[in-house]
C-alpha positions in Angstrom: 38.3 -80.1 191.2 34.9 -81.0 190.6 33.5 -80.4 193.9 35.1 -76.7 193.8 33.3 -75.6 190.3 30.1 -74.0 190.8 28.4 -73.6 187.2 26.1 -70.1 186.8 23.8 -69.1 184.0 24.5 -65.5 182.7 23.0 -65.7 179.5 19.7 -66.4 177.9 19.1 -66.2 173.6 15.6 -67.4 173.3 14.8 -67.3 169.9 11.0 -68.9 170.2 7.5 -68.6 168.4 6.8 -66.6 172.0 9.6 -63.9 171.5 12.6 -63.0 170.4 15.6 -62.0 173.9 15.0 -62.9 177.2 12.9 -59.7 178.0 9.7 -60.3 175.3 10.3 -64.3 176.2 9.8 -63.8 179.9 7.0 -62.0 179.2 4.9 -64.2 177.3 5.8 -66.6 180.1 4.8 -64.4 182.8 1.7 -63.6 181.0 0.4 -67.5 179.1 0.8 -65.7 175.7 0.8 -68.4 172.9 2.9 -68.1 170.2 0.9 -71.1 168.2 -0.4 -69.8 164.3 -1.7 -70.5 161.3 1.4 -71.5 159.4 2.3 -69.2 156.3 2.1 -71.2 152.9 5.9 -70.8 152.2 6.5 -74.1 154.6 5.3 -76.1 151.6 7.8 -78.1 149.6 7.8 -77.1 145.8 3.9 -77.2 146.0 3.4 -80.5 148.0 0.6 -79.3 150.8 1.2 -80.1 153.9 -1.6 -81.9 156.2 -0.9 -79.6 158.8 -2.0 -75.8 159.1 -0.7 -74.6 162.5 2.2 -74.0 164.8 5.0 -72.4 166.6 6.6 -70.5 163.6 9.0 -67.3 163.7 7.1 -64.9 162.0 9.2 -62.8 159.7 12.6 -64.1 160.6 15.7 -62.3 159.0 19.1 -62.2 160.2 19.5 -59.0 158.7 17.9 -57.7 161.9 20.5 -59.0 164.5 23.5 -58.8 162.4 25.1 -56.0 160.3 28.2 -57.6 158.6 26.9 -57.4 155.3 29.4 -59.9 154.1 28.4 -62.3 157.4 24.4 -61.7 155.9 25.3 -62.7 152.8 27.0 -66.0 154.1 24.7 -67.0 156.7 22.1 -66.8 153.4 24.3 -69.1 151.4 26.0 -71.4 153.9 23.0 -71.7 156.8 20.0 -73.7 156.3 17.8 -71.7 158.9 18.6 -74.4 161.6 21.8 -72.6 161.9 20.4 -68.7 161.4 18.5 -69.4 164.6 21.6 -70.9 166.4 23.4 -67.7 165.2 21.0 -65.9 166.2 20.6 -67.6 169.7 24.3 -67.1 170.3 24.5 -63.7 170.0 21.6 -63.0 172.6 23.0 -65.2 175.0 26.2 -63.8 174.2 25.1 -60.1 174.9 22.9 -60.9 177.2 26.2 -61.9 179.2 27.9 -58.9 178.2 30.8 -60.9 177.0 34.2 -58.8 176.0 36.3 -62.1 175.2 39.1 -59.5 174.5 39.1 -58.7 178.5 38.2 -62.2 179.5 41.7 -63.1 177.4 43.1 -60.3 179.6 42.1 -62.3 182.7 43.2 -65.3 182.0 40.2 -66.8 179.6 41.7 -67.5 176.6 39.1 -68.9 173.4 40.1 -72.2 174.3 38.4 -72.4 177.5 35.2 -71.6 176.0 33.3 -74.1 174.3 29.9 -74.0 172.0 27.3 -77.2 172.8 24.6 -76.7 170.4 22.4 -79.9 169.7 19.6 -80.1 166.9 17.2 -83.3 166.8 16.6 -83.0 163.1 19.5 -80.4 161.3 18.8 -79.0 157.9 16.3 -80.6 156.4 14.6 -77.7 154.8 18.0 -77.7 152.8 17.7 -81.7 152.8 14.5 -81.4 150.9 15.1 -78.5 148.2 18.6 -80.1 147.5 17.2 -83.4 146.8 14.3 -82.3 144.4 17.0 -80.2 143.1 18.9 -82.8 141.8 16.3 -85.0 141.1 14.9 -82.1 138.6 18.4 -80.5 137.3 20.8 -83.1 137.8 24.3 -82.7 139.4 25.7 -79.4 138.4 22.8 -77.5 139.4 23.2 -78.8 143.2 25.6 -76.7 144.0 28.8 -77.2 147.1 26.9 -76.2 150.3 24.3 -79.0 150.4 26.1 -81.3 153.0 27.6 -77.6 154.8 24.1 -76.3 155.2 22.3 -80.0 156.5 24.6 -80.7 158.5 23.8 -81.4 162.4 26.9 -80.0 163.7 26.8 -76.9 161.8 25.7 -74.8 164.1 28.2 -75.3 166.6 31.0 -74.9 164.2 29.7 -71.6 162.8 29.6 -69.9 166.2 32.8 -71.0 167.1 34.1 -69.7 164.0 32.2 -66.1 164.3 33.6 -65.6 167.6 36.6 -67.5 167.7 36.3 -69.5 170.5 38.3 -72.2 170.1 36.8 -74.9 172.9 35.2 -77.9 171.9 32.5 -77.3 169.3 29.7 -80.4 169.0 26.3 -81.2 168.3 23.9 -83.9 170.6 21.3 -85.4 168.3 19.0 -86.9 171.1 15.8 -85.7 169.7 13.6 -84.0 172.2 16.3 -84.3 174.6 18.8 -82.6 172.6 18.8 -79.2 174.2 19.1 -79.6 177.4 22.2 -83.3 176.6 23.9 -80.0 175.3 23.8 -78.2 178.6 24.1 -82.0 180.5 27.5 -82.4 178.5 28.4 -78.5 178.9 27.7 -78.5 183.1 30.6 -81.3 182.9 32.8 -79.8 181.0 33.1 -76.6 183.1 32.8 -78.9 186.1 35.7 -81.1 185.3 37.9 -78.2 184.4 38.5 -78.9 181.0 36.1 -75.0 179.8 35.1 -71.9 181.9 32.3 -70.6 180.0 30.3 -72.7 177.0 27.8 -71.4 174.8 24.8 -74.5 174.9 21.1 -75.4 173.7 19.5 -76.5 171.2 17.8 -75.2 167.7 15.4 -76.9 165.7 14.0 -75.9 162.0 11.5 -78.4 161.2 8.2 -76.7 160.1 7.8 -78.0 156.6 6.0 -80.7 155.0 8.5 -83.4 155.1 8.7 -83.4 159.1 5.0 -82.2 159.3 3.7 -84.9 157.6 5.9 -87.6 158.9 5.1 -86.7 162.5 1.1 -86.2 161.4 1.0 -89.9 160.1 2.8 -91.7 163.4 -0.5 -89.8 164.7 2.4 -87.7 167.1 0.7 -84.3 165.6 -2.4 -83.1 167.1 -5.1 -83.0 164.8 -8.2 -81.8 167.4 -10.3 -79.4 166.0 -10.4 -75.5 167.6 -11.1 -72.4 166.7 -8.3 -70.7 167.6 -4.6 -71.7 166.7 -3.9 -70.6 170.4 -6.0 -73.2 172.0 -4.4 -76.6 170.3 -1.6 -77.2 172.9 -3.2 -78.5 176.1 -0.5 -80.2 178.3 -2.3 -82.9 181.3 -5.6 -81.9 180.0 -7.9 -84.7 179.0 -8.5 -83.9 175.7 -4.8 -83.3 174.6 -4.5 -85.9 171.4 -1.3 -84.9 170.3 2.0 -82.2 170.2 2.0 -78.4 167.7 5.8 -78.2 165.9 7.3 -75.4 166.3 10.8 -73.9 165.8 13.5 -71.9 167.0 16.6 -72.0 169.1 17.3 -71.5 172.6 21.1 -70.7 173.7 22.2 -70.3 177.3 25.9 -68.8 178.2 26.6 -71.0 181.3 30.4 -70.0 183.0 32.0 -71.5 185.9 31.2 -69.3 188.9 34.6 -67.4 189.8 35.0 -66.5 186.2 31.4 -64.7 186.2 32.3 -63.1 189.1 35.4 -61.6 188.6 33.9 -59.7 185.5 30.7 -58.9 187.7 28.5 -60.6 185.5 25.1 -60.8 186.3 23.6 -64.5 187.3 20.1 -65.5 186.8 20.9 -68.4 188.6 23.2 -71.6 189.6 23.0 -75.1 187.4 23.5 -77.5 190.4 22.4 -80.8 188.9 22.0 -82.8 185.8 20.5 -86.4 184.6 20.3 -88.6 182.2 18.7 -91.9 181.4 17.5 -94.2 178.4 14.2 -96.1 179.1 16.0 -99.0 176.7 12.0 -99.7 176.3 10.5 -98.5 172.7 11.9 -95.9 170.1 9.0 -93.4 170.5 6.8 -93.9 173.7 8.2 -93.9 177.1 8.7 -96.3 179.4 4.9 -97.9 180.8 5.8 -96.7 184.6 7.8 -93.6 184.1 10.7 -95.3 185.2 13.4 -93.5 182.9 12.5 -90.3 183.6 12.5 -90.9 187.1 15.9 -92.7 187.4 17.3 -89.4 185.5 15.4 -87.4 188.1 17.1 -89.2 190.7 20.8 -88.9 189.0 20.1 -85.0 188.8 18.9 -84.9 192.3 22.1 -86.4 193.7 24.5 -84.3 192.1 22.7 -81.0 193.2 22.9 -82.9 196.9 19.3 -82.7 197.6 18.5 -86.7 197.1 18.0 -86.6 200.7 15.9 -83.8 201.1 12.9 -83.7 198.4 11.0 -81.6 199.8 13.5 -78.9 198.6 12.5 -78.7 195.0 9.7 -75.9 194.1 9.1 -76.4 190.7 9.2 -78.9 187.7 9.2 -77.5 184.5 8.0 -80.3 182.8 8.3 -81.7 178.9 4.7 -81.5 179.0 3.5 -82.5 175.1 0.1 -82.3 175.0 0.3 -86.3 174.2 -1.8 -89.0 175.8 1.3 -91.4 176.8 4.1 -88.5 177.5 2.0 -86.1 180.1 0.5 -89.3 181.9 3.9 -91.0 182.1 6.0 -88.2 183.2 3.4 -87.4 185.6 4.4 -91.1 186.9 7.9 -90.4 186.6 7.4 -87.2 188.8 5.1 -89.4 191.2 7.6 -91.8 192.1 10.3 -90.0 192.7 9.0 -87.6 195.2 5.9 -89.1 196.6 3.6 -87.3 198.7 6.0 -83.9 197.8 4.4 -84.2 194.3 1.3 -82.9 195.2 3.2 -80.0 196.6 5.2 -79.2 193.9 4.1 -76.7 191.1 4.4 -78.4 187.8 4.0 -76.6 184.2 4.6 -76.9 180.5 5.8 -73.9 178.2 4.8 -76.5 175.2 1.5 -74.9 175.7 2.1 -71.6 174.3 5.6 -72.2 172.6 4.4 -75.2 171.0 7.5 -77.7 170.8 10.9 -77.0 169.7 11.8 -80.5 169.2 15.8 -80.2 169.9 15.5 -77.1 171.5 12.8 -77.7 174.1 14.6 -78.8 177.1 16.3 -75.4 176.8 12.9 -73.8 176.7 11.2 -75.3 179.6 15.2 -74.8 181.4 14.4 -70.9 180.9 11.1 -71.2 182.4 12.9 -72.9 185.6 15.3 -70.2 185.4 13.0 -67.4 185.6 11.0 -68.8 188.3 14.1 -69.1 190.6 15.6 -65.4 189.8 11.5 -63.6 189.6 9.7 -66.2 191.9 7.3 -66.8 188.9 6.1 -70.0 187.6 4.8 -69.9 184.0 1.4 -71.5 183.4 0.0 -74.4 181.8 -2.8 -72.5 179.5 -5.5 -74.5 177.7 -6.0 -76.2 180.9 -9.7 -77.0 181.0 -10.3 -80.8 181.7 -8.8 -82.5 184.9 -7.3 -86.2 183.6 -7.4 -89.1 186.6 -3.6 -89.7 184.8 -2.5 -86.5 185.4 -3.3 -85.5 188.5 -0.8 -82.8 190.0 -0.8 -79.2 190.1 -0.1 -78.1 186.4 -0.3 -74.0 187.0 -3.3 -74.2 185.5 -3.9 -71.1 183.1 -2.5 -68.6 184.7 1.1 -67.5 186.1 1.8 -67.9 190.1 3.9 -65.7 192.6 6.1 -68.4 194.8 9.5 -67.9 196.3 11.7 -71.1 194.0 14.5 -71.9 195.3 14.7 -75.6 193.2 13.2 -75.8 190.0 13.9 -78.9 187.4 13.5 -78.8 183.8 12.8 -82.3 181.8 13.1 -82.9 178.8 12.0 -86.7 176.9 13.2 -87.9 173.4 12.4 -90.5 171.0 14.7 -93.0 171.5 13.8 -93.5 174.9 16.2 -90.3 176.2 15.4 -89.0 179.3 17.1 -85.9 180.0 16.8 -82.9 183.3 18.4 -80.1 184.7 18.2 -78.7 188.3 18.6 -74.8 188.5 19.2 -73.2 192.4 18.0 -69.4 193.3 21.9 -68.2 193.5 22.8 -67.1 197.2 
């Protein structure tokens, strides 16, 4: 059965720092618009200051704009730490974006319990994590109110879109940090491949811009802290003077179905999931391995499934995790190296980090859209901020500004404390 299930992508919810639906998202790709900002003063916790003054935030968020149930608004308010409101969010572009009608898909044959929602988040609530805590600590017990564990929850997300569209699938949440996202569409690809979904709704969100996660990050010295003048500038993936990742936040959603399914309702398909990896470096909880040799031997696993571990010189593009740290960009450049040799000097390599900042649990998603996009517009998103060649990093990064090339193979990559190692191969779809 598994050799028979072709998996497509006919949805994409970005909800990121560098726009809101697939149309403004692609955009700011196609164009190396930054999304990084001074961050507003509400991300401080009950007037602790955070070390930190820029990022990738969502400017004005409000769900009030995307949904009109006045009694759903008023529950996502309650019930959602924000974590989730992005999620929800996510899920309904990726789910119009699809043009879903699970009434006629239940009409052919798709009933709600072969569709499934995969929606990982590195960190969960922890805006509702902190407030709840100093909450009690201030007001005691009866003040905390029922929807603390509800609202911080990791798995909330997924459980709240299954319930607000009734698909009755398996509903989970991956908690791989960085890798999060793109485990979610790792675990979803099997599902529909293995015959046990036909169409999942999977990524990642991430709601982590306040001072708690700020400041932790800031002192394991993961944070950049390099002086510019402009918020823009401070991601600079592979360039010598990157010293550190920008948080951001958001959630990125992808409606993936298995291939006769999208056709048969004449869905639209941005392209084919062919391939995925994974691998743990088993080597230190925060950097990655010394010579690259996790990411590579998840390269490798992805490469095989899509069939093309014999033939390289197929791939186009890698859109890479890409930090902007010292050890990540120098060591997935390794990784890259050693898998395809000469070829990597061929191959166009980019990071969206550098003008979405990073998403943490929903990155790998991010950088999956960029390969996306490349293989259905035959454009490769840019690395901006790239300036400063490093002997470490020394393949073609995109530098600066967006370039015209037929992709036909485009891989996304995605690295997580904990040593995860994580990639997705996307195919132009013949």
């Amino acid at each position: 059965m598994s050799d028979k299930r072709r998996i497509v992508i006919t949805g994409i919810g970005p909800v990121t720092p560098c726009g809101i639906g697939v149309n403004e998202f692609f955009t700011s790709l196609k164009t190396g618009k930054s999304g990084i900002k001074l961050l507003d003063s509400s991300i401080d916790i009950h007037g602790i200051e955070s070390p930190v003054k820029l990022g990738g935030e969502i400017k004005n968020f409000n769900v009030e704009n995307y949904f009109s149930d006045i009694k759903l608004i008023k529950s996502m308010d309650k019930d959602m730490d924000k974590v989730s409101q992005f999620a929800m969010v996510s899920a309904k572009l990726a789910i119009e974006d699809a043009a879903l009608d699970f009434t006629a898909l239940e009409a052919q044959g798709v009933t709600r319990d072969r569709i499934g929602t995969f929606v990982g988040t590195g960190i969960g609530g922890i805006q509702t994590t902190c407030d709840d805590t100093v909450t009690l600590k201030e007001k005691g017990l009866r003040r905390l109110g029922l929807r603390s564990i509800i609202r911080l929850m990791p798995n909330a997300a997924s459980g709240h879109i299954g319930i607000n569209w009734g698909l009755q699938g398996r509903a989970k949440s991956d908690a791989t940090a960085c890798a999060t996202g793109l485990d979610s569409i790792f675990d979803a690809y099997w599902y529909i491949k293995n015959g046990l979904a036909d169409i999942m709704i999977a990524g990642g969100t991430e709601a982590c811009l306040n001072t708690l996660a700020l400041s932790s990050f800031y002192n394991m010295t993961a944070l950049s802290r390099r002086q510019v003048e402009n918020p823009e500038d401070a991601s600079c993936p592979f360039d010598k003077r990157r010293d550190g990742f920008v948080m951001s936040e958001g959630a990125l959603l992808f409606t993936l179905e298995e291939l006769s399914v999208a056709q048969k309702r004449g869905a639209k398909i941005y392209a084919e999931l062919v391939g995925v990896g994974a691998a743990c470096d088993a080597y230190h909880i925060t950097a990655p391995a010394e010579d690259g040799s996790g990411g590579a031997r998840a390269i490798e696993m992805a490469l095989r499934e899509a069939g093309i571990d014999k033939d390289r010189e197929a791939m186009d593009f890698v859109s890479a995790h890409g930090t902007s740290t010292p050890l990540n960009d120098a060591r997935e450049t390794m990784a890259i190296k050693k898998v395809f040799g000469d070829h990597a000097y061929k191959l166009a390599v980019s990071s969206t980090k550098s003008m979405t900042g990073h998403l943490i649990g929903a990155a790998g998603p991010v950088a999956l859209a960029a390969s996306i996009m490349a293989c259905k517009e035959n454009i490769i998103s840019p690395t901006i901020n790239y300036k400063e060649a490093d002997p470490d990093c020394d393949l073609d990064y995109v530098p600066n500004k967006a370039r015209e090339k037929v992709v036909t193979y485009s891989i996304a990559q995605a690295l997580g404390f904990g040593g995860h190692n994580t990639c997705a191969i996307v195919k132009k779809f013949q």
